[in-house]
C-alpha positions in Angstrom: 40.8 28.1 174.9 43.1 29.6 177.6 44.5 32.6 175.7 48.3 33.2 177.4 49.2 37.0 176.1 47.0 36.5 172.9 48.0 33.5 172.2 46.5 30.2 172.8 47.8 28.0 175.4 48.9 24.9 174.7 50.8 22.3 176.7 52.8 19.4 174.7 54.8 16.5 176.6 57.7 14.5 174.2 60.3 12.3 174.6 62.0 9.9 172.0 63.2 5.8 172.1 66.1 4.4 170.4 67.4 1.1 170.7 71.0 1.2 170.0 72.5 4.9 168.7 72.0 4.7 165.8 69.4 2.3 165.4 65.6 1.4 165.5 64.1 5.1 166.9 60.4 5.9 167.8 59.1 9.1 169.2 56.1 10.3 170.9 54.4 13.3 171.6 51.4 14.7 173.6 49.4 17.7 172.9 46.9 19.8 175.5 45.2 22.6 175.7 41.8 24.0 177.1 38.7 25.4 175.6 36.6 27.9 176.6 34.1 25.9 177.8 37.0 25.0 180.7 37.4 21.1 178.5 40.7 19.6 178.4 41.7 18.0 174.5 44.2 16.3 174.1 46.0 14.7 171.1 48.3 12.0 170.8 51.1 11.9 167.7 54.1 9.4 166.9 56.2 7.9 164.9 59.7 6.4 164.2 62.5 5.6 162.0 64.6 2.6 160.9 67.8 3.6 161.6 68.4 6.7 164.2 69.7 8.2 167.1 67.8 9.1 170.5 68.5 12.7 169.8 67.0 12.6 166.4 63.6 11.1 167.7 63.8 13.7 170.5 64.1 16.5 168.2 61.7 15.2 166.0 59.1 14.4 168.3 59.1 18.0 169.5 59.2 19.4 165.9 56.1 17.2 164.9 54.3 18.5 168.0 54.7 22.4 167.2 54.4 21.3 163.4 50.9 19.9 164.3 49.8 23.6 166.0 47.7 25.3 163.1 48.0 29.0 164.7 51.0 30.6 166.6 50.5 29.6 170.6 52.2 29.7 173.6 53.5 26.2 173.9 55.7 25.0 177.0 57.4 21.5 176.1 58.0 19.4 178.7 60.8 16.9 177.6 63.4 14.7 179.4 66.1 15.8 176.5 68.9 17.7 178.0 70.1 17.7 174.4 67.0 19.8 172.9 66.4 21.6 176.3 69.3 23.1 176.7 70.1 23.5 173.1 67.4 25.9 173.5 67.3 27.3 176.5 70.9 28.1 177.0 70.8 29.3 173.3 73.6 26.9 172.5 72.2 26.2 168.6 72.0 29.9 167.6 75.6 30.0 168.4 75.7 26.4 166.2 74.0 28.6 163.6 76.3 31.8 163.8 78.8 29.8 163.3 77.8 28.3 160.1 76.5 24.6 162.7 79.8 24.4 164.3 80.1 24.3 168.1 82.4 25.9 170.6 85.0 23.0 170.4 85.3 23.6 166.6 83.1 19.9 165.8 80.0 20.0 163.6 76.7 20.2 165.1 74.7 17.6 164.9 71.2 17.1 163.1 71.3 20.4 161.4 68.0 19.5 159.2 66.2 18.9 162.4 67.7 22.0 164.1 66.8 24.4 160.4 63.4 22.2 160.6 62.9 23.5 164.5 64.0 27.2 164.6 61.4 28.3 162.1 58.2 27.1 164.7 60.5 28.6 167.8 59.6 31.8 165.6 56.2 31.1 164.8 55.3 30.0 168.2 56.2 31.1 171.3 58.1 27.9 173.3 59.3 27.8 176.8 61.2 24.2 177.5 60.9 22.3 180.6 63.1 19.8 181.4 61.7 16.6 183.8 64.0 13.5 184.4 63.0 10.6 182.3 61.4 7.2 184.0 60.7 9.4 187.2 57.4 8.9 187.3 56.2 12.2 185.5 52.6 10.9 184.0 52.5 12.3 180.7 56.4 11.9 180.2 55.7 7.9 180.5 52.5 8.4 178.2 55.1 9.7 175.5 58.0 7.3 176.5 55.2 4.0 175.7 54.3 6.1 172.6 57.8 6.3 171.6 58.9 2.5 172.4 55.6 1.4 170.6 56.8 3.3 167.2 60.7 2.3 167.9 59.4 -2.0 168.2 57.7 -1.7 164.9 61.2 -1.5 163.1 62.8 -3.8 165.8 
């Protein structure tokens, strides 16, 4: 396994389908890493919801993926999700936190059981997020998009 500062390297894809907001939801999620015998693995994971919102599957997708890691690794997540990149990277929901899950303009955050559900692994793991644009042609992005649509049409 390629070991990134004593960690394990890992590399996860995710993205997340709804069709209406809320409505039927499906998320998808792609796992990768490399042994020490140089080997690529690679594991698929999904699922959905009834009734949701994009942002939930989004979230959730990326939540499943780290919750799936069995040791702390160095994970980047490559997601189309504005909302979950930049939550993150621009440290917007530790603000949400400090301020009891209210934003800057005084509203509630959203999904705050996803977000409480996320921060834990963002400790356990370290996570850098990479944000692609969606339906661009990135390979595994699409991988995780049919993943996600697949999961959203079995409540449609």
């Amino acid at each position: 396994m390629v070991i990134e500062n004593g960690l394990p390297q890992v590399a996860m894809f995710s993205d997340g389908a709804c069709s209406g907001n809320p409505g039927p939801g499906g998320w998808g999620t792609i796992l990768q890493f490399t042994d020490a015998a140089g080997k690529m693995h690679e594991k698929e994971l999904s699922g959905g919801e009834r009734h949701t919102t994009n942002n939930r599957m989004e979230l959730t997708g990326v939540i499943s993926g780290l919750e799936a890691l069995v040791k702390p690794c160095a994970v980047t997540v490559t997601t189309d999700s504005k909302y979950v990149a930049d939550s993150v990277g621009k440290g917007w929901v530790y603000a949400w936190k400090k301020r009891g899950w209210v934003k800057s303009d005084k509203k509630p955050a959203l999904n705050v059981d996803l977000w409480e559900r996320l921060l834990p692994l963002l400790q356990k793991h370290r996570v850098t997020f990479v944000w692609v644009k969606g339906h661009a042609g990135h390979p595994e992005n699409e991988r995780c998009d049919r993943l996600a649509v697949a999961e959203r049409e079995k409540f449609s």
